[in-house]
N, C-alpha and C positions, 0 to 999 in steps of 0.2 A: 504493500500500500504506500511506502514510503517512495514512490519515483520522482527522479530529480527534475527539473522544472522542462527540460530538454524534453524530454516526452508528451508532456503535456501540453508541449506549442502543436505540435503536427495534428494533437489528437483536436484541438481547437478547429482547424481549416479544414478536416476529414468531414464533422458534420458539415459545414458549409456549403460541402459541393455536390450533397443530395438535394439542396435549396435550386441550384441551377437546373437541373431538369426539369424540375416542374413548371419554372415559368417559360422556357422553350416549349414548351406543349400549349402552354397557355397564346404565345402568340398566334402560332398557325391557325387559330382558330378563328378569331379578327375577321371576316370576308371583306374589312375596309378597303385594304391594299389592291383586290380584285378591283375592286370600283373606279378607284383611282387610275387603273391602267386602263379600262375603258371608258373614262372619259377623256385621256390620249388620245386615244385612238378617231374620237368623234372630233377633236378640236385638230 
C-alpha cells in the first residue's frame, strides 16, 4: 500500500483516457456537419 508517488502519477492519466472515447462517439453523432456540407454545395 505504501507506493512511492512515481506510481501514482501514471495511474492518475490511465483513468483519463477512458474519458476520451466516449466523447469521440459522442460527436459522430451531431448530423450538423452533414448540413453544412450541403448547403456548399447549393451556394
Amino acid at each position: 500500500m505504501v507506493v512511492p508517488y512515481g506510481r501514482a502519477r501514471p495511474a492518475a492519466p490511465a483513468p483519463a483516457v477512458p474519458e476520451q472515447p466516449p466523447a469521440v462517439v459522442e460527436q459522430p453523432p451531431p448530423p450538423e456537419e452533414p448540413k453544412v456540407v450541403e448547403s456548399g454545395y447549393r451556394s
